[in-house]
C-alpha positions, -999 to +999 in steps of 0.1 A: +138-178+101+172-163+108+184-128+097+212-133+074+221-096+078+244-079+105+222-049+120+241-018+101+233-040+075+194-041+083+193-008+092+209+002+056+185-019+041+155-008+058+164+033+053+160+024+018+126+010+019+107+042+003+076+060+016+057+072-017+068+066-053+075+021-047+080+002-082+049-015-071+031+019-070+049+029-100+033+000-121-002+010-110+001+044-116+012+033-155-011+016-162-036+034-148-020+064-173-022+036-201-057+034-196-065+065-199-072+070-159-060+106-145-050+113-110-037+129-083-008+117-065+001+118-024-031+144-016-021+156+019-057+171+026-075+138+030-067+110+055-034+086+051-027+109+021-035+085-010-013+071-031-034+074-061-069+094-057-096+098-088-114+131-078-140+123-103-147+089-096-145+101-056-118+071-052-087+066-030-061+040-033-033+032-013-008+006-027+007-015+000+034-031+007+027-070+020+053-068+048+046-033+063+007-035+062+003-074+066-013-084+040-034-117+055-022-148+040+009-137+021+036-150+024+057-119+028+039-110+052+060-130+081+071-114+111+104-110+122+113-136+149+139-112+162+131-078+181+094-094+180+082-070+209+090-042+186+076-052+150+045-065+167+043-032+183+044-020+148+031-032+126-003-038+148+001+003+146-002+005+111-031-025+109-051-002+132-042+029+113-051+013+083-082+005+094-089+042+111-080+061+076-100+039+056-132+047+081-122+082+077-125+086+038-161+066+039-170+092+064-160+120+037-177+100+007-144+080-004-141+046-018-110+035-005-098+008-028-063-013-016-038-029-040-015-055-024+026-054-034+022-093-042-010-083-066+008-058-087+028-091-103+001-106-110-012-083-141-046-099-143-052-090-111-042-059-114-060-050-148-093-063-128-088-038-095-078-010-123-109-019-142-133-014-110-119+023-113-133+028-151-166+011-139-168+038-113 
């Protein structure tokens, strides 16, 4: 697949891509709130700084993005066929980093729970992972 964008273009598009605070993590964290659910948000003092952690429930859960952290079997999860030596680079580096914060927070008694970008449109889905949280 072609890029049908010029690269100042890409590279516009791509400084917008945000860090913390995504609509996707934004829906979680409302309904969460809806459900009566409290959290913390971005704790800097555990691994991969959460982006939603339940102190009292001893729970961390990072909302990702399909592209950036691969999920398996999505479709957006496709590579770029252009600059390929450099996205595989990269985003192998967050698979493995991933992986390394998530063995991290089991070492410090965390349950490390991950919601997919392509899951937070599905609301049953979603309902179902935030229920796990209340069972907790």
């Amino acid at each position: 697949m072609t890029d049908n964008l010029n690269p100042s273009q890409r590279s516009k598009t791509m400084r917008a891509v945000k860090q913390k605070d995504s609509a996707p993590e934004k829906q979680v964290r409302a309904l969460c709130h809806q459900l009566g659910l409290r959290f913390r948000l971005h704790r800097k003092d555990l691994p991969g700084c959460p982006d939603l952690v339940f102190p009292k429930y001893r729970i961390c859960v990072f909302v990702h993005g399909c592209f950036w952290h691969q999920h398996p079997n999505c479709t957006k999860s496709k590579r770029p066929q252009t600059n390929m030596e450099f996205w595989n680079q990269k985003l192998d580096r967050n698979i493995a980093r991933d992986v390394e914060v998530r063995e991290r927070l089991n070492e410090l008694g965390w349950r490390v729970l991950t919601i997919w970008e392509c899951e937070t449109k599905q609301l049953d889905v979603l309902a179902a992972l935030v229920g796990r949280i209340r069972r907790s």
